[in-house]
C-alpha positions in Angstrom: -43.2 -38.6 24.6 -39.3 -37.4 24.6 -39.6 -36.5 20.9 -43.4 -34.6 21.8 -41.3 -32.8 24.8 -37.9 -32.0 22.4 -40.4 -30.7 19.6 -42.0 -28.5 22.1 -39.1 -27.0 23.3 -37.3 -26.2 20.0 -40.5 -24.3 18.6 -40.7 -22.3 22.0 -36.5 -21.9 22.0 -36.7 -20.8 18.1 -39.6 -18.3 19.1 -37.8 -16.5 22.1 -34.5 -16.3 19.1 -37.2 -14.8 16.8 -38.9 -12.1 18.8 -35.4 -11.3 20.1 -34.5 -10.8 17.0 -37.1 -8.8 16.2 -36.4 -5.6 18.9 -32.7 -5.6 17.1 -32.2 -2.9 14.6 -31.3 -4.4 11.4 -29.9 -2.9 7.7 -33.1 -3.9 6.1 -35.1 -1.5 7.9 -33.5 1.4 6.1 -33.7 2.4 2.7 -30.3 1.6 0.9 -28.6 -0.9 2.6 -26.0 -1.5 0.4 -24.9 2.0 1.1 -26.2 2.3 4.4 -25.7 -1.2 7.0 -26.0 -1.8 10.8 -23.3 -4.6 11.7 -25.1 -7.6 12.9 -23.3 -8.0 15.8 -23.9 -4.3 16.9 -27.0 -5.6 19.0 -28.8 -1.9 18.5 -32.6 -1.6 20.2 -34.7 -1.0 17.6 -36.5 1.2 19.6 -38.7 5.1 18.0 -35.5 7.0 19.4 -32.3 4.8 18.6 -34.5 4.5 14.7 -34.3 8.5 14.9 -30.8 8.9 15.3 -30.1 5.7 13.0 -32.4 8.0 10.1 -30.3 10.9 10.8 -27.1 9.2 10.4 -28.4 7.4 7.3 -29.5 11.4 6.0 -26.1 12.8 6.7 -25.1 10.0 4.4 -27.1 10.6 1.6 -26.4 14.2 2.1 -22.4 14.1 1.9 -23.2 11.5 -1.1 -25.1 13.8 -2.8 -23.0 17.2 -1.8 -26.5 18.2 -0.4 -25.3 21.6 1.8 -28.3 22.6 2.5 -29.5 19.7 4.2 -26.5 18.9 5.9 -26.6 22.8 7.2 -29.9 22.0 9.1 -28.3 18.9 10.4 -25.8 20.5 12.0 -26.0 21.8 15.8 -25.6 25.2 16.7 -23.1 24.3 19.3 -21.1 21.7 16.4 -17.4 21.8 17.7 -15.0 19.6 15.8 -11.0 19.3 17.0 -10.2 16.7 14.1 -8.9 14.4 16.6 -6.5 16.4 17.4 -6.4 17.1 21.3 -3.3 18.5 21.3 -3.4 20.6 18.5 -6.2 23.7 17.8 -5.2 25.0 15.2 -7.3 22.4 13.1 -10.5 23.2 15.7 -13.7 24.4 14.4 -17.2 25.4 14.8 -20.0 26.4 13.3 -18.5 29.7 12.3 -16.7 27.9 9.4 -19.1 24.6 8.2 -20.2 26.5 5.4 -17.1 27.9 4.3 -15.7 23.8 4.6 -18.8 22.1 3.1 -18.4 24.4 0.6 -14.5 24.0 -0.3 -14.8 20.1 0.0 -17.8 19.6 -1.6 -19.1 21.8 -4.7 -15.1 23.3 -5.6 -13.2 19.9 -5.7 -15.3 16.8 -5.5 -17.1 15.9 -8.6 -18.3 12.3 -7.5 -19.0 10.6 -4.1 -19.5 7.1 -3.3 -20.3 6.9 0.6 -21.1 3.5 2.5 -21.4 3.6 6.5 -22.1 0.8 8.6 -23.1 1.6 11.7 -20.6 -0.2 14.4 -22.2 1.0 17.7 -24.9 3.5 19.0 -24.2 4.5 22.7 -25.8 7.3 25.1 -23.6 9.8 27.4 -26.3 12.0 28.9 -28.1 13.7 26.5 -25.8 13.1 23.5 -25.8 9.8 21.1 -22.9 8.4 20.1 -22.9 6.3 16.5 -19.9 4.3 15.5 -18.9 3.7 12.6 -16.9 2.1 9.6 -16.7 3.8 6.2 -16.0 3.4 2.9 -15.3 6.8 1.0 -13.9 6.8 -2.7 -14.6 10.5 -4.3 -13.4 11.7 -7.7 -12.1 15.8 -7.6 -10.1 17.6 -10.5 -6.9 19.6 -10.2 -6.0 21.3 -13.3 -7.9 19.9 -15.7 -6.9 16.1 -14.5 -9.5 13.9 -12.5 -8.3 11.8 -9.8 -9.8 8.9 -7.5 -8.8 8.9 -3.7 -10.4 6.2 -1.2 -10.4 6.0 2.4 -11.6 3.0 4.6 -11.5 4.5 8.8 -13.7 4.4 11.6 -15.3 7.2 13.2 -17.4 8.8 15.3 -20.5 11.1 14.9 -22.3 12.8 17.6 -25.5 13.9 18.0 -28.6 15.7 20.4 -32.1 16.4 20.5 -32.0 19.9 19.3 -35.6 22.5 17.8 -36.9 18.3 18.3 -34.8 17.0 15.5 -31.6 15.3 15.7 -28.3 17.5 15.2 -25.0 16.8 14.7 -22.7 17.6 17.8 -19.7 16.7 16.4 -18.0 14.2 13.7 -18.7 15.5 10.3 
């Protein structure tokens, strides 16, 4: 009768783990999860709106990857303010009045390859505004004079978003 009892209780203990589980937000719901992850101990609802602003992070990924402007123009909110991190200083501050003119230096002049990998760290809410976390992995290739160099960069950082024309945009953190 104890081993009836124990048996019981494991199946109904591993079941409650299971569908537990299963309203976490995981890398295999996306499309390329070796270039686009949620850390398993980020503990993300996987609920219609948090799997929104997951697919819009994951689309500003493949966007940068592919040096997609145009798609990361429409991403981009009309009140997108960025101080580089820099509280202190403003003289690196910038809006929307000069994405273009950036996206357009960084990404079609100099950068000839991309190779992009985000895993997503954390996804909060402050209001109306998402916060998503996150760990990356950026290696491009760009030219100067003629000679083709790699640079790589591992960081953290920080994207913001809000519900803006009912699509997610991009507050801040490009």
């Amino acid at each position: 009768m104890k081993k009836i009892s124990l048996l019981i209780l494991l199946v109904l203990t591993s079941g409650l783990f299971s569908a537990c589980a299963a309203g976490i937000a995981r890398t295999k719901d996306f499309n390329q999860p070796y270039f686009f992850a949620i850390d398993e101990e980020a503990k993300i609802k996987n609920s219609d709106e948090n799997m929104e602003i997951l697919q819009t992070v994951q689309k500003y990924r493949d966007a940068i990857a592919s040096k997609d402007i145009n798609t990361l123009k429409t991403m981009i909110s009309k009140d997108y303010y960025e101080n580089a991190s820099s509280t202190d200083d403003q003289s690196d501050d910038y809006g929307n009045e000069r994405i273009e003119e950036l996206l357009n230096d960084y990404l079609t002049q100099s950068v000839k390859d991309i190779r992009y990998i985000i895993e997503v760290k954390q996804l909060t809410q402050e209001g109306m505004e998402y916060h998503v976390d996150y760990q990356y992995i950026w290696n491009f290739r760009y030219e100067v004079a003629g000679q083709s160099y790699w640079q790589s960069k591992n960081d953290t950082n920080r994207i913001t978003l809000i519900k803006e024309d009912d699509a997610w945009k991009i507050k801040s953190g490009l």
